[in-house]
C-alpha positions in Angstrom: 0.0 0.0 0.0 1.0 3.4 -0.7 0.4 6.8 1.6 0.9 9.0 -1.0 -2.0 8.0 -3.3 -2.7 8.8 -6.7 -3.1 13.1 -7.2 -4.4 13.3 -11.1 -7.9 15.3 -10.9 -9.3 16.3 -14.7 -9.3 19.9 -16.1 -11.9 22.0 -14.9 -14.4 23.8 -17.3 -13.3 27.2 -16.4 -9.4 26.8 -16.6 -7.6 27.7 -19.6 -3.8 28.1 -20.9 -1.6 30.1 -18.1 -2.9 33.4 -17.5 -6.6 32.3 -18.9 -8.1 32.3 -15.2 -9.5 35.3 -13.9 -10.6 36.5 -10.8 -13.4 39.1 -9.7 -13.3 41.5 -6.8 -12.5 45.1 -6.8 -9.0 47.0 -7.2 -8.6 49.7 -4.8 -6.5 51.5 -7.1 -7.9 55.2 -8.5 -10.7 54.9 -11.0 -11.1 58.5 -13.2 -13.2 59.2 -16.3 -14.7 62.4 -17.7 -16.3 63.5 -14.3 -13.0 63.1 -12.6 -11.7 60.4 -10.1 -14.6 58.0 -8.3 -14.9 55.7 -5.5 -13.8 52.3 -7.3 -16.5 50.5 -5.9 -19.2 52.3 -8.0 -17.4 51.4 -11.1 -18.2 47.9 -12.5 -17.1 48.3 -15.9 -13.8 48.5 -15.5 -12.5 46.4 -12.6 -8.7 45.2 -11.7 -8.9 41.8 -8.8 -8.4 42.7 -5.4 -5.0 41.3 -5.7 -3.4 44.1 -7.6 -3.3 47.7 -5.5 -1.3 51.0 -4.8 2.1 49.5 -2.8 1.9 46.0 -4.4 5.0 43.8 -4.9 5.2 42.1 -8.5 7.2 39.4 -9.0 10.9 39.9 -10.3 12.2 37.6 -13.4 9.2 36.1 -14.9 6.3 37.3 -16.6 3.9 39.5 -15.2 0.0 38.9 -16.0 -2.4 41.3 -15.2 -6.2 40.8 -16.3 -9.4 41.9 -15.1 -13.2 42.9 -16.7 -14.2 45.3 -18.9 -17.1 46.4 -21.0 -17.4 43.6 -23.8 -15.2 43.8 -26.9 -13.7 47.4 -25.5 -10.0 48.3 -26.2 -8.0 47.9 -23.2 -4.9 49.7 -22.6 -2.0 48.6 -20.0 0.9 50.8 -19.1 3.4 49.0 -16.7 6.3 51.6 -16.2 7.9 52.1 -19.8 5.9 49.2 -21.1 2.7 49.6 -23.3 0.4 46.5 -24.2 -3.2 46.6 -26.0 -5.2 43.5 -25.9 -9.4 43.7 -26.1 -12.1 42.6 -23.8 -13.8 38.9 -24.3 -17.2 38.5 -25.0 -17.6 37.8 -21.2 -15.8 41.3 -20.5 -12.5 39.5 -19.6 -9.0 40.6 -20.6 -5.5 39.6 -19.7 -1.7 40.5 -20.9 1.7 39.1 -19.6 4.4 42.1 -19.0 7.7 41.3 -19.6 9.9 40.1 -16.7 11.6 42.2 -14.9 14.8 42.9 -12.6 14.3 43.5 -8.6 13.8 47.1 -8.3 13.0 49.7 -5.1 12.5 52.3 -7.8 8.3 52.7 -7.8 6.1 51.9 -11.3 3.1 53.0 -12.0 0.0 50.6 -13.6 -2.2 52.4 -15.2 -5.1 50.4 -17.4 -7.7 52.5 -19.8 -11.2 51.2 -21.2 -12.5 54.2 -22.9 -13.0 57.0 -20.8 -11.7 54.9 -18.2 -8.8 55.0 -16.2 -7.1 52.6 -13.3 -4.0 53.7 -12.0 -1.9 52.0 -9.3 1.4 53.4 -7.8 4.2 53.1 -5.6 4.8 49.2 -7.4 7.9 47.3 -6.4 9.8 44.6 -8.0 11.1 41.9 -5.9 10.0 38.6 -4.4 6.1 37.6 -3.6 4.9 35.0 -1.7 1.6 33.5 -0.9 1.3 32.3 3.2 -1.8 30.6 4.0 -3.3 28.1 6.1 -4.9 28.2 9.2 -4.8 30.0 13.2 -1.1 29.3 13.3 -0.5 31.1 10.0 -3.4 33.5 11.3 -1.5 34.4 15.0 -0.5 37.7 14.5 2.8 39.4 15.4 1.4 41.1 18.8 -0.1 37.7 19.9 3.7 36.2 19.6 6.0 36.2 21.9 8.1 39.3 22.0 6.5 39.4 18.9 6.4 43.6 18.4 10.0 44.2 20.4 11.4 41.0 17.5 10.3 43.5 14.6 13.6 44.7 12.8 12.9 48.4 11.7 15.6 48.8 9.0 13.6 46.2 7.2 10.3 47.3 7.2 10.6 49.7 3.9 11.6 47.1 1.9 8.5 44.9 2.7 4.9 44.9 1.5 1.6 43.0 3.4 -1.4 42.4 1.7 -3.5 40.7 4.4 -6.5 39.1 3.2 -9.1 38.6 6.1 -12.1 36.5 5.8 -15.7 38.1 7.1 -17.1 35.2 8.4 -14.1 33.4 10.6 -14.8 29.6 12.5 -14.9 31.4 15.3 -17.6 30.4 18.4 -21.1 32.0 18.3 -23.1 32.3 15.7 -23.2 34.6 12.4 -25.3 37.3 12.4 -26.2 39.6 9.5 -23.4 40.8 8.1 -21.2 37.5 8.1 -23.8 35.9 6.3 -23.4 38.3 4.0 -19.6 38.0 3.5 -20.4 34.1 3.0 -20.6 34.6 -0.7 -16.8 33.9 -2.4 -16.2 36.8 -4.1 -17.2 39.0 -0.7 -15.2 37.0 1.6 -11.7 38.2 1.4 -11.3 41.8 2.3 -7.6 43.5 2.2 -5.4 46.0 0.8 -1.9 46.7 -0.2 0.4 48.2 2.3 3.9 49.3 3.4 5.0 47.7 6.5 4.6 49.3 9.3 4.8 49.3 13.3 1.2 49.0 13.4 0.3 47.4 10.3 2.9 44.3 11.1 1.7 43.9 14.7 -1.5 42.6 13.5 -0.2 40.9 10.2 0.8 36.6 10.5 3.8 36.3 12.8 4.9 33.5 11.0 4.2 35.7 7.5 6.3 38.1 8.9 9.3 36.3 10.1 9.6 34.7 7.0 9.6 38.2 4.6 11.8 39.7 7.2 14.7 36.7 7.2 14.1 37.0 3.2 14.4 40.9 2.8 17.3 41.5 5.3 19.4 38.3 3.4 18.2 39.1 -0.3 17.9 42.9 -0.2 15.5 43.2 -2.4 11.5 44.4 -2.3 9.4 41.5 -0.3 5.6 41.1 -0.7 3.3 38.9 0.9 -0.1 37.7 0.3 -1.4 36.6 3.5 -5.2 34.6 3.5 -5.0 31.9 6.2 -8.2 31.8 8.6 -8.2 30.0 11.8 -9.9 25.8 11.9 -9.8 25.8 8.2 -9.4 21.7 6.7 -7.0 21.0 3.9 -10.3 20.0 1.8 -11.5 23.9 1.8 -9.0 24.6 0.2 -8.9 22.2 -2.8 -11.8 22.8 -5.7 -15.0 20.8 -5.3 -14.2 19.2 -8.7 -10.7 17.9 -7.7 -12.1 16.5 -4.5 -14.7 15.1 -6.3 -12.5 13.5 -9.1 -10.1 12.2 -7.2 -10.6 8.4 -6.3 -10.3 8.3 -2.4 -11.6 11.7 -1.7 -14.4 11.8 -3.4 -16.8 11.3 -0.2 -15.4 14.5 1.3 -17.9 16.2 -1.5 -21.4 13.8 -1.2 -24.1 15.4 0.6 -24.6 17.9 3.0 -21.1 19.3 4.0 -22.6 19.8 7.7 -24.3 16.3 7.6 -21.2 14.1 6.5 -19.4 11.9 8.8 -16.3 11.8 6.7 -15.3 15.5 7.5 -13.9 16.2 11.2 -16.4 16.8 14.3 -15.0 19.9 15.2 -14.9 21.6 11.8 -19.2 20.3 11.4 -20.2 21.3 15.0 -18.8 24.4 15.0 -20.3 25.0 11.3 -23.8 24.2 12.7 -22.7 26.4 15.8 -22.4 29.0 13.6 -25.2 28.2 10.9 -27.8 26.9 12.6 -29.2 29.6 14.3 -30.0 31.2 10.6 -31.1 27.9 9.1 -33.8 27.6 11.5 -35.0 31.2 11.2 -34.9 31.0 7.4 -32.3 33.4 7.0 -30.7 33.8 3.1 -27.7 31.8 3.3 -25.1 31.7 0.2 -24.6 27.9 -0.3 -25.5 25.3 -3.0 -25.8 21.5 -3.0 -23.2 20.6 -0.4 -25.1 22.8 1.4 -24.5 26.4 3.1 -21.6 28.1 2.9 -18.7 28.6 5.2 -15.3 28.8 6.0 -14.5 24.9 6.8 -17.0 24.2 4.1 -14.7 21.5 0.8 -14.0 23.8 -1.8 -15.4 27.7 0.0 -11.3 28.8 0.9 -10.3 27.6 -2.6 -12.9 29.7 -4.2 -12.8 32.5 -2.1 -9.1 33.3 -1.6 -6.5 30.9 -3.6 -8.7 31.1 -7.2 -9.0 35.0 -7.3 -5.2 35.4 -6.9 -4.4 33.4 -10.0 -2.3 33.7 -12.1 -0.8 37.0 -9.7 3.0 35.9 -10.3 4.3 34.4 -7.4 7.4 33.0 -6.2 6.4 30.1 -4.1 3.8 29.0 -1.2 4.5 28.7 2.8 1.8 26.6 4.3 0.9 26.2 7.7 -1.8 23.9 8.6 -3.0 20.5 9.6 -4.6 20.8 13.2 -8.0 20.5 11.8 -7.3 17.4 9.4 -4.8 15.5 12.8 -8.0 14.9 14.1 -8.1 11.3 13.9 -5.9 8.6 12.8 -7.9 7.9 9.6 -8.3 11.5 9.0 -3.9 11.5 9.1 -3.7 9.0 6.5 -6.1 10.6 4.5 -3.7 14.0 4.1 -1.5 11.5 2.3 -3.7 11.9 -0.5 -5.2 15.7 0.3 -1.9 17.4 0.6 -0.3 16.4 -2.9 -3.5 17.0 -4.6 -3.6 20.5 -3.1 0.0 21.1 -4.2 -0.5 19.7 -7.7 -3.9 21.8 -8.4 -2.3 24.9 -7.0 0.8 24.8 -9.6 -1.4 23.4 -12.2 -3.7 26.3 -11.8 -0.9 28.9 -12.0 0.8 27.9 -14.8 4.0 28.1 -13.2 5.9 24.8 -13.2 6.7 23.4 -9.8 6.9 26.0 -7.8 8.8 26.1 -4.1 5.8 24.9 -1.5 7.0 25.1 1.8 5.1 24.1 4.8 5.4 23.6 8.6 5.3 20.1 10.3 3.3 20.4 13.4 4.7 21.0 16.5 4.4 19.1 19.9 1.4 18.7 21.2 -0.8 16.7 23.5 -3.1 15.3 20.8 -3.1 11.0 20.0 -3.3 11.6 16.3 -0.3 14.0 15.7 2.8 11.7 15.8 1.1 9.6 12.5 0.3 13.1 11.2 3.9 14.6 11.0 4.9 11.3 9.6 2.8 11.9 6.9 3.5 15.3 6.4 7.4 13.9 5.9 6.3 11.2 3.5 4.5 14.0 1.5 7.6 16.2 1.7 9.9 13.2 0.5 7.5 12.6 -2.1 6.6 15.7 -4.1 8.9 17.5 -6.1 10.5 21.0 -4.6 8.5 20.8 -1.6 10.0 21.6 2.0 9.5 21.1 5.7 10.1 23.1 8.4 10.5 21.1 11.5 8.9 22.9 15.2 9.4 20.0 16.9 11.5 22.1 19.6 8.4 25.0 20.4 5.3 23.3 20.8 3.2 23.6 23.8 1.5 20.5 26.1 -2.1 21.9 25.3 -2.6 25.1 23.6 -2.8 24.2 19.9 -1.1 28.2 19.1 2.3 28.2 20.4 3.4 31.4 20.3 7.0 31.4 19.9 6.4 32.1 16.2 9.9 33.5 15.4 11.6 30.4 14.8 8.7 29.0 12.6 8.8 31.4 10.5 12.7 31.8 10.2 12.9 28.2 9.6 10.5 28.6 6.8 12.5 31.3 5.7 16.2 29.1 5.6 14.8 26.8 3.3 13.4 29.0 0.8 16.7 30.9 1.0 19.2 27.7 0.6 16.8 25.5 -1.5 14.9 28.4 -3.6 17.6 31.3 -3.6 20.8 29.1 -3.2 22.0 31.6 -0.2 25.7 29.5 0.4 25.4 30.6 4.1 21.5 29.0 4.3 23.1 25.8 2.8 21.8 23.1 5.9 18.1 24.7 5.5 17.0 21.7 6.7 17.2 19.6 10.0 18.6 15.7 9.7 15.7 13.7 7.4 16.2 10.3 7.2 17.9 9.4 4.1 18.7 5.8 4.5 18.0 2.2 6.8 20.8 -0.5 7.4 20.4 -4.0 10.0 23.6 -4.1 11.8 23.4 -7.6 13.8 21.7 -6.5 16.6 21.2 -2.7 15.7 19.8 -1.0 12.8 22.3 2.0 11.6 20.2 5.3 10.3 21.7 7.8 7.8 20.5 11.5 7.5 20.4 14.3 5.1 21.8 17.4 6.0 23.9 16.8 9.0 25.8 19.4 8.5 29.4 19.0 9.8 28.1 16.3 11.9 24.7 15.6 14.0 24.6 16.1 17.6 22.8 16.5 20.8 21.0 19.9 21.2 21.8 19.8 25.2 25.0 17.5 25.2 22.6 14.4 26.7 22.1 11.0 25.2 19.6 11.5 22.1 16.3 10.8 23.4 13.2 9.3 22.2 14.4 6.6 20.0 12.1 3.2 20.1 13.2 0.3 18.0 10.8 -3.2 17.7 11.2 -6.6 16.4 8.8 -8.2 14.1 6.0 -8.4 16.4 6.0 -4.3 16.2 6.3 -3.8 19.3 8.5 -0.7 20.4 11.0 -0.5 22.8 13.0 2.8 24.5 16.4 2.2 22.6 19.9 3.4 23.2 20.6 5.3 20.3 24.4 6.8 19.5 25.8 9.1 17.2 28.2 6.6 14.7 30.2 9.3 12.5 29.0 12.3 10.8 25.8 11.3 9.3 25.0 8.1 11.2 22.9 6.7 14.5 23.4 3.7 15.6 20.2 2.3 17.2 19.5 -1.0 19.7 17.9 -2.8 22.9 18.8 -5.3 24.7 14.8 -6.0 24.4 15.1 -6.3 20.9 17.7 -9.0 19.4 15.9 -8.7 16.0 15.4 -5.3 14.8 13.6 -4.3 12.2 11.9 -1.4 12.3 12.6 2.3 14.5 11.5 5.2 15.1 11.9 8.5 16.6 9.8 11.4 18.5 6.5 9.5 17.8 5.0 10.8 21.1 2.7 14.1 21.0 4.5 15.5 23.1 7.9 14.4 24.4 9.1 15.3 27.3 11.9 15.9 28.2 12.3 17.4 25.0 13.9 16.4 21.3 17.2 17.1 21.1 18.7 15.2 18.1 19.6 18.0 15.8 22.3 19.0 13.0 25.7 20.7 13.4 23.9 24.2 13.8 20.9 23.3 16.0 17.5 22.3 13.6 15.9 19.2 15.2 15.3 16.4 13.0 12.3 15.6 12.1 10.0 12.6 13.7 10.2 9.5 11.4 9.4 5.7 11.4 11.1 3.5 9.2 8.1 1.2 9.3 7.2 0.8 5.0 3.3 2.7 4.0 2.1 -0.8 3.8 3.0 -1.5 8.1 2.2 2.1 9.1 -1.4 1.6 7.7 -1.7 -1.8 9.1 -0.2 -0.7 12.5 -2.6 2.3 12.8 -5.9 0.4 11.4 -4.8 -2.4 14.0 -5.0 0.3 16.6 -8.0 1.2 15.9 -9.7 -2.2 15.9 -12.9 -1.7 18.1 -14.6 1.3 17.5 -13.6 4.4 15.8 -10.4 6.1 16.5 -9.6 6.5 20.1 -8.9 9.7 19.8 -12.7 9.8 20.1 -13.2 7.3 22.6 -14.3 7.8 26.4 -12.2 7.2 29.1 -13.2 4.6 31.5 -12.9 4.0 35.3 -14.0 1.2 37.2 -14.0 1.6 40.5 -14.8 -1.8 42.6 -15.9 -1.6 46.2 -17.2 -4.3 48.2 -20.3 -5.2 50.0 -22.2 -1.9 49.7 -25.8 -1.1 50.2 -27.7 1.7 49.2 -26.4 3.7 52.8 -25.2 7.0 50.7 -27.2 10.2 50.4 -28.4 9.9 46.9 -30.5 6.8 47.8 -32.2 8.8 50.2 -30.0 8.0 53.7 -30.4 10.3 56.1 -27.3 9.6 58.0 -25.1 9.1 55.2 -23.1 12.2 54.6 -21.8 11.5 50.6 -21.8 14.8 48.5 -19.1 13.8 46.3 -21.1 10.3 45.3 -24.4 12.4 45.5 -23.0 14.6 43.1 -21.6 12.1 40.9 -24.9 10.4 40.9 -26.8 13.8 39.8 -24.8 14.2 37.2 -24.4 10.8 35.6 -27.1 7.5 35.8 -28.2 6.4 39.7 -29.0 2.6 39.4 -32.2 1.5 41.3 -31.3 -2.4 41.4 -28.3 -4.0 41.8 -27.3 -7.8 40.3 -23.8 -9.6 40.2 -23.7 -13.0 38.7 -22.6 -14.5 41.8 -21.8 -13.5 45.2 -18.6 -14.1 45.8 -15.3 -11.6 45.3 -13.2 -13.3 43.2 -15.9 -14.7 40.6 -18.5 -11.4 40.4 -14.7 -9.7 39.2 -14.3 -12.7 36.7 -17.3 -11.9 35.1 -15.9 -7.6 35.1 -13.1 -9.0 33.3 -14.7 -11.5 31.0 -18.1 -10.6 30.2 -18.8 -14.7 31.1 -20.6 -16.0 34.2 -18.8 -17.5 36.8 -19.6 -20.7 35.3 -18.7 -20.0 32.2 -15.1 -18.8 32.6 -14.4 -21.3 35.9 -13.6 -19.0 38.6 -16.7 -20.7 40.6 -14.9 -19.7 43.9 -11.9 -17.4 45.7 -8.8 -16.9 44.1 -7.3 -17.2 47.7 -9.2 -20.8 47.4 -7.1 -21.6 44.4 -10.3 -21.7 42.2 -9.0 -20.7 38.5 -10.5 -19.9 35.1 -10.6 -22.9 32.6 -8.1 -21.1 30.1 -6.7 -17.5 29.4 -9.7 -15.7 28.4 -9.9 -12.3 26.3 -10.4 -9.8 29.1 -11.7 -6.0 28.9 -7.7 -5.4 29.5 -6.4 -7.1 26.7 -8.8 -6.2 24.2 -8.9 -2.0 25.4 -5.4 -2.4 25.3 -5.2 -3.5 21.6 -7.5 -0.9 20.6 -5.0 1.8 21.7 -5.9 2.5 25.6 -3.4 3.0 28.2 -4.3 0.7 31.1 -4.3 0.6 34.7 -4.8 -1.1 37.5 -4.7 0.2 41.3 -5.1 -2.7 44.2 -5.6 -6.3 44.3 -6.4 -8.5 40.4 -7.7 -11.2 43.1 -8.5 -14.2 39.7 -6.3 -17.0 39.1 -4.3 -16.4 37.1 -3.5 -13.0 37.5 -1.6 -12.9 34.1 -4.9 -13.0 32.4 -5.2 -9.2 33.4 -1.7 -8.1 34.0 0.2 -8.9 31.2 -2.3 -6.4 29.8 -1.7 -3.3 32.5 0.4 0.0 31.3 0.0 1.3 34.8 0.2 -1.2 38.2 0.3 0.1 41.8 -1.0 -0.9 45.3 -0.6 -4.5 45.0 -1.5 -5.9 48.1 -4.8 -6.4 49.6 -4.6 -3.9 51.8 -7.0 -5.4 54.6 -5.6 -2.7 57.6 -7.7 -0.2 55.1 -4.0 1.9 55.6 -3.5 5.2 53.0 -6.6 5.1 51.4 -5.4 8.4 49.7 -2.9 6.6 47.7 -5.7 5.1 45.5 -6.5 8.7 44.4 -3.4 9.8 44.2 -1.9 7.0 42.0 -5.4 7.5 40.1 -4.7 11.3 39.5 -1.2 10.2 38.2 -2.7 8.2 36.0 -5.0 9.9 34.3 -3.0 13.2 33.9 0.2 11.1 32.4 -1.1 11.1 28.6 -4.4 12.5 26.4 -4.7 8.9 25.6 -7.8 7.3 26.4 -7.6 5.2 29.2 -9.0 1.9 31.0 -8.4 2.6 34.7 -9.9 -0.2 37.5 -9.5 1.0 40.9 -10.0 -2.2 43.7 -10.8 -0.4 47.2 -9.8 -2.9 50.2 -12.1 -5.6 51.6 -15.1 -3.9 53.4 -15.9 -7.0 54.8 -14.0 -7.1 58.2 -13.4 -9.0 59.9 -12.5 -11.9 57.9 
């Protein structure tokens, strides 16, 4: 089996050769004609995209299109600097040219485009280097929500940079719309934004990540920088990919079937916080913008594509940075699927251009406190290993345990920045843009020897400690902690003493590690997470994971707490002795049982049937463990089989079945072994029960077996 799946999606009706595509929205540029100059907005004849402004950056050494609408069959004149061009409106009102390429330049052009009496004239143009960065909250975060964000921006380069920040009207924020955002739901009224020169101000509430990058690029390059900023917070991959691609393309095809808000194959959070949003206006009959996948919206297949990425083309453009992925690591399923949705992003967004392969750099996400992420930034490598002049920048060194925004955004965006300086502008002194990527796998006896990519002068420990978070397995996949040491320049050498087999390893596959990563090249970027497990094992390891049920990311967590010969003396059965708030509370909250049953009333053999699911009878422990009495055979138990599924397990105080391995070859997490009959530090139950549960977001299987009640014996 292959991750990266197939990524060939048919022409669309409305493309056309490279500059064919054209895009509506309104120039804020100065409109004049016989009565002098007019707001642009009350023009319609003559309209430039939203794209194209006073200030803008265009793109140094390849051809410059530049298209818009016009009165049918009009004559349509373009003046870039020194350059003339003539060309004529369609019969649909469209026109377009290409301008010769041109050198960087801080010297300012003018645009000016005439339809008649018409006139549209831009100024204060730059030529330099243009880049698109979109994506989602993390691209969103704006410099003044970073840390040290403002006191981080570098003054002498701010008038050598442009922003163009593109904000949506109707964000995936909480509440619902009202009014006005409903309004904005329609594509061509999304996007808002103008041109600008950088500014105190104006950066503080531009992308951090945007911003780092275009200031690492101006200061080395020296030349104009623009940036075209669209990214909106909780947006999927699939909004961002045309309806028609999705729906042509073999295994996504059910991302575009029925009601967008309806369909279980997009994530739970991106559908409930739709309807949060929607709902409200669906029920009171309000106009919403929308069509057969139902109403529109910012998490909606298809809506960013339309309303942000397709007006832009074929604005020339150096390259892409792309930071997202939070709302598609949902799940484990939902991972594997951005094997396929990433590529076919990449491959529509150059195809739709016209512009070759162009650099597409992206982040890999960061540490965080979420089951599905360590299969997601595999897959993000495998994509980057996989499609042509396509870049990672690894974070795994400034994530955050549980907020999804870290906001040291500096590094991000510098990292972002090295590649597309060594890889993209060939900078000598950016030449290790890169962290160690694994480049090659070799079985040494009992080790497996790794080589990596871009090691620089040779790879090392960020902190001068034994590399960390290295797990190797045998053929039975399961993973072992593994002593893992730097063998010459390029090499790890990786074993156990657990493990006299090897064949697989692999490397920061934890949400969140702590302590921290600290394998990294000669000048400090961490490498990023891998497993050498082939497409075909990672797919069968995670599907086997996720055996019972769906993914268990989305599955409860469950504690079983076992207490012995109780009646019904607590205050939510009505005793009026029986102080019991926390119970009583516990009970309001959740399901009070009127009737009580166990399948037989002994200890050992009512917990048999906890553990099996069989009566007493059934499974053979028919008396006390204590007794001897023993099931007939090593039965599947709620351990074994929650523990295959992906739980963590635990168990606090006595098994008390024969044999005991029946649960406990099963249990993660094993304290307070004895029986306990003294009834001594009852605390401890809690408080190995709190250690527990706050150890990992991993769902969990937790049994908690209180002492005997019954005393004396």
């Amino acid at each position: 089996m292959r991750l990266l799946g197939p990524t060939t999606r048919k022409k669309k009706s409305n493309e056309g050769p490279a500059g064919g595509r054209h895009a509506s929205g309104v120039s804020r540029g100065t409109v004049s004609n016989a009565g002098g100059s007019v707001d642009r907005a009350l023009i319609h004849e003559l309209v430039l995209p939203v794209v194209f402004g006073d200030h803008m950056v265009l793109q140094s050494g390849i051809e410059l299109p530049i298209w818009g609408k016009a009165v049918p069959g009009s004559m349509i004149e373009v003046a870039l600097g020194d350059q003339r061009m003539n060309t004529v409106a369609s019969e649909e009102g469209r026109w377009s040219v290409r301008c010769s390429p041109r050198e960087s330049s801080f010297d300012p052009i003018t645009l000016t485009v005439r339809s008649g009496a018409e006139k549209v004239q831009l100024t204060d143009i730059l030529i330099g280097e243009v880049w698109l960065c979109a994506g989602q909250s993390n691209m969103e975060w704006t410099v003044a929500q970073s840390t040290n964000g403002i006191g981080a921006i570098d003054a002498e380069v701010l008038k050598g940079i442009r922003l163009l920040n593109l904000v949506g009207g109707a964000r995936g924020s909480s509440g619902k719309y009202g009014t006005e955002q409903l309004k904005r739901l329609q594509p061509l009224e999304y996007a808002e934004g103008r041109w600008e020169r950088a500014s105190t101000t104006g950066v503080s509430q531009f992308s951090a990540v945007a911003w780092f990058f275009a200031e690492a690029l101006q200061r080395k390059l020296s030349v104009p920088v623009g940036v075209i900023c669209p990214a909106v917070g909780g947006t999927p991959t699939e909004a961002w990919v045309s309806r028609n691609s999705l729906a042509d393309h073999p295994t996504l095809q059910n991302l575009v079937r029925g009601n967008w808000l309806d369909n279980p194959c997009l994530s739970d959070f991106c559908r409930k916080r739709g309807e949060e949003n929607l709902l409200s206006a669906i029920q009171a009959g309000e106009n919403i913008p929308g069509d057969k996948l139902g109403p529109n919206h910012s998490f909606k297949p298809g809506f960013m594509w339309q309303a942000t990425i397709e007006p832009l083309i074929p604005y020339a453009i150096r390259g892409v940075a792309w930071y997202q992925g939070e709302s598609n690591a949902e799940t484990s399923a939902r991972s594997l699927e951005q094997a396929s949705l990433l590529p076919l992003m990449i491959q529509e967004w150059r195809e739709a251009w016209g512009q070759g392969d162009f650099p597409f750099l992206f982040v890999q996400l960061p540490p965080l406190n979420r089951p599905a992420w360590p299969l997601f930034r595999e897959v993000q490598r495998r994509v980057q290993q996989a499609v042509p002049n396509v870049s990672m920048a690894v974070t795994m060194d400034v994530g955050d345990p549980s907020n999804v925004h870290p906001r040291n955004k500096q590094p991000v965006g510098r990292r972002l920045a090295g590649l597309a300086l060594g890889k993209t502008y060939s900078v000598h002194e950016e030449s290790l843009y890169a962290g160690p990527m694994l480049s090659d796998v070799n079985r040494e006896a009992t080790a497996i020897v790794l080589k990596f990519d871009h090691a620089g002068v040779g790879l090392k420990s960020a902190d001068g400690r034994p590399l960390r978070h290295f797990e190797i397995a045998g053929a039975d996949g399961k993973f072992f902690p593994a002593l893992s040491m730097i063998v010459g320049r390029d090499r790890v050498q990786v074993e156990s003493n657990q493990v006299r087999d090897p064949q697989a390893v692999r490397y920061g596959w934890i949400p969140f590690p702590e302590p921290g990563v600290n394998f990294c090249n000669s000048v400090g970027v961490p490498a990023s997470p891998f497993s050498t497990l082939s497409d075909q094992e990672l797919f069968d390891t995670v599907t086997s994971a996720s055996a019972v049920g769906a993914d268990v990311e989305k599955r409860p967590n469950v504690l079983l707490i076992v207490s012995e010969d109780n009646g019904p003396e607590l205050g939510c059965y009505g005793d009026l002795h029986a102080r019991t708030p926390n119970l009583d509370r516990l009970a309001s909250d959740g399901v009070r049982f009127e009737n009580a049953y166990v399948t037989q009333s002994v200890c050992s053999s009512s917990r048999s049937t906890l553990f099996t699911g069989l009566y007493p009878h059934q499974n053979g422990q028919l008396g006390l463990a204590t007794h001897q009495f023993a099931m007939y055979r090593r039965w599947p138990t709620t351990y074994s089989i929650l523990k295959k599924a992906g739980y963590r397990t635990g168990l606090i105080g006595k098994t008390h079945v024969n044999p005991a391995s029946v649960v406990e070859d099963f249990v993660d997490f094993r304290r307070i072994t004895a029986s306990n009959f003294s009834k001594k530090n009852l605390a401890d139950y809690a408080e190995q029960s709190a250690a527990f549960m706050n150890a990992s977001d991993q769902p969990f299987f937790l049994t908690v077996n209180y002492p005997d009640a019954h005393w004396p014996l």
